[in-house]
C-alpha positions as CSV (number, residue, x, y, z in Angstrom):
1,X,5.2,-24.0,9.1
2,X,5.2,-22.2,12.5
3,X,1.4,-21.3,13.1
4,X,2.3,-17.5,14.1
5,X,4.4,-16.8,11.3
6,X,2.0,-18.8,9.0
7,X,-1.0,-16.9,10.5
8,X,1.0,-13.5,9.8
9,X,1.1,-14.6,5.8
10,X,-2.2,-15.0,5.3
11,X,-3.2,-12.3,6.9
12,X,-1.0,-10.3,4.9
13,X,-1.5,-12.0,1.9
14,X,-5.8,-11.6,2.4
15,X,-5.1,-7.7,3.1
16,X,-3.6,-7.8,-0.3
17,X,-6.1,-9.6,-2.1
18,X,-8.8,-7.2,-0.9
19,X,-6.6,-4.3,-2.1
20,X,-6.7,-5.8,-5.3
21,X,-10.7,-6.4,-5.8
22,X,-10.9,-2.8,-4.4
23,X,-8.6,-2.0,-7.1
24,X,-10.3,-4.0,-9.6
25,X,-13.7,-2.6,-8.6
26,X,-11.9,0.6,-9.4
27,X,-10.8,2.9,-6.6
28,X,-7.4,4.3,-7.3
29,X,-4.8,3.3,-5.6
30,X,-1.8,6.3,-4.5
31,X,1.6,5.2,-3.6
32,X,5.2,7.0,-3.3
33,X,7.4,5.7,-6.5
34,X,7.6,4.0,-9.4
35,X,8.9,0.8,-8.0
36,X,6.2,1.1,-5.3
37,X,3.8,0.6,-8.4
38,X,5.6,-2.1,-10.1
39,X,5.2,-4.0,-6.8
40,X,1.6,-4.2,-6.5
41,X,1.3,-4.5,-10.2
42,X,3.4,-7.8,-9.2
43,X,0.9,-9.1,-6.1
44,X,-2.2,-8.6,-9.0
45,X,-3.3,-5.2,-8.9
46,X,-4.9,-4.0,-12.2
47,X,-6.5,-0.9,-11.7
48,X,-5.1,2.4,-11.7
49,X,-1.9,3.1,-9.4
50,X,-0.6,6.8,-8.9
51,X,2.4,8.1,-8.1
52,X,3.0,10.7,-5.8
53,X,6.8,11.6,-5.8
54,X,7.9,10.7,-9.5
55,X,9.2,13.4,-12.1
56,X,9.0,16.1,-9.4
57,X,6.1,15.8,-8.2
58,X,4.7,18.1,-5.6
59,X,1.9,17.3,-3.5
60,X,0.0,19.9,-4.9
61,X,0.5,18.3,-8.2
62,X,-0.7,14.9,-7.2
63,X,-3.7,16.2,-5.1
64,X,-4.6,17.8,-8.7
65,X,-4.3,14.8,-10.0
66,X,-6.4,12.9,-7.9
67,X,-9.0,15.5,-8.1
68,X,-9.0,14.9,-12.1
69,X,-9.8,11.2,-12.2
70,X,-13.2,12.7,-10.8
71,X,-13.4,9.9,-8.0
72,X,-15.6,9.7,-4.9
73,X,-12.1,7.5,-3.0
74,X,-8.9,7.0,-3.1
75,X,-6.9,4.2,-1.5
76,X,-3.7,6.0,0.2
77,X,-0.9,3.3,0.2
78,X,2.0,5.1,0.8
79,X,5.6,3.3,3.2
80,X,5.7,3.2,6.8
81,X,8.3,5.2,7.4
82,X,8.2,8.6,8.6
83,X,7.7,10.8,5.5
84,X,5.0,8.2,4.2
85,X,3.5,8.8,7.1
86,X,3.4,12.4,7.1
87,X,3.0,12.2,3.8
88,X,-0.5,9.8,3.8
89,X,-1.4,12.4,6.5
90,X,-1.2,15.6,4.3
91,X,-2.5,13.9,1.4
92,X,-5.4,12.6,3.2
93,X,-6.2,16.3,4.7
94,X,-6.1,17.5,1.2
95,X,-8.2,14.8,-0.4
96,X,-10.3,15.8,2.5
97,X,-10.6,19.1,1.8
98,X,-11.5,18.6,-1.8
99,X,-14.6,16.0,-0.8
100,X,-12.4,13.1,-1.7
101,X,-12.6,10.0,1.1
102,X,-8.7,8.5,1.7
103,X,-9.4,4.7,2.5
104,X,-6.5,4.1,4.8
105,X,-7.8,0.9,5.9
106,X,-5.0,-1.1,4.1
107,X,-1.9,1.0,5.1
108,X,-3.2,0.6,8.4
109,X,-3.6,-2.8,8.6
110,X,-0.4,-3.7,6.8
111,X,1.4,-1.1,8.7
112,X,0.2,-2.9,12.2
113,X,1.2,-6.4,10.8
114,X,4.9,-4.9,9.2
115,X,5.4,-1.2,10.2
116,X,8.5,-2.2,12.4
117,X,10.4,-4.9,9.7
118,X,9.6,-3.1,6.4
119,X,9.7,0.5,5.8
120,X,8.7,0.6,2.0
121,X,5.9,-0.7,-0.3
122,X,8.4,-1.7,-2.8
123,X,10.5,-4.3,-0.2
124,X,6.4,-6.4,0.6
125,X,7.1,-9.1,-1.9
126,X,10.8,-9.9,-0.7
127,X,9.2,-9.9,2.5
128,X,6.4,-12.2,2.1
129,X,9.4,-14.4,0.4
130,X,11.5,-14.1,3.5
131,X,8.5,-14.7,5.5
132,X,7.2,-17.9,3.6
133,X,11.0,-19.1,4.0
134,X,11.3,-18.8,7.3
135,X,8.0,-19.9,8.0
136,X,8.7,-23.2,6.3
137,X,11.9,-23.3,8.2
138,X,10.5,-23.4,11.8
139,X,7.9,-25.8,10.8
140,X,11.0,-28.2,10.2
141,X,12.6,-28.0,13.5
């Protein structure tokens, strides 16, 4: 397995595994969609997952909803593309606002490891795949 790509995994693949025990330890993690959620059900997180943009949401709406589950801090895990970004932004001034910490610390660290081949949350475990594959691939040659 090529050392780089290998070293990208795992590094991926630990950033993950914290998400999870944060998750597990129960902060709430918010992502964009449905399938977002079904994908880090799917990498082993347990604890709650919100949606931001599913049955209509508005941001107002999920803000309200965050402020209900009566938590100190949220994990913001919205995609890398440019309305997750200035989505995670808005969101995290409004959290803000209402004396709520956003813990970007994941998105940010994913994003610098990803941002430019993936866009979404729901394409990471097709990526790790492709990245494993090809990973094993060059350690062949």
């Amino acid at each position: 397995m090529s050392t780089k790509l290998r070293e990208k995994e795992e590094k991926i693949l630990q950033i993950l595994e914290e998400l999870a025990e944060e998750s597990a330890k129960g902060t709430p993690i918010v992502v964009e969609g449905k399938k977002d959620a079904e994908t880090l059900r799917a990498i082993g997180v347990t604890g709650v997952i919100l949606t931001v943009k599913t049955g209509g949401k508005s941001l107002l709406d999920a803000v309200s909803e965050i402020e209900a589950l009566n938590t100190p801090e949220i994990i913001l895990f919205l995609d890398f593309d440019r309305r997750g970004r200035e989505a995670t932004k808005l969101l995290k001034q409004s959290l803000e606002h209402a004396k709520i910490t956003a813990n970007l610390r994941f998105w940010r660290e994913l994003s610098a490891l990803v941002g430019k081949e993936i866009q979404c949350i729901e394409s990471l475990t097709a990526y790790l795949a492709t990245l494993h594959t090809r990973a094993g691939a060059q350690a062949q040659t």
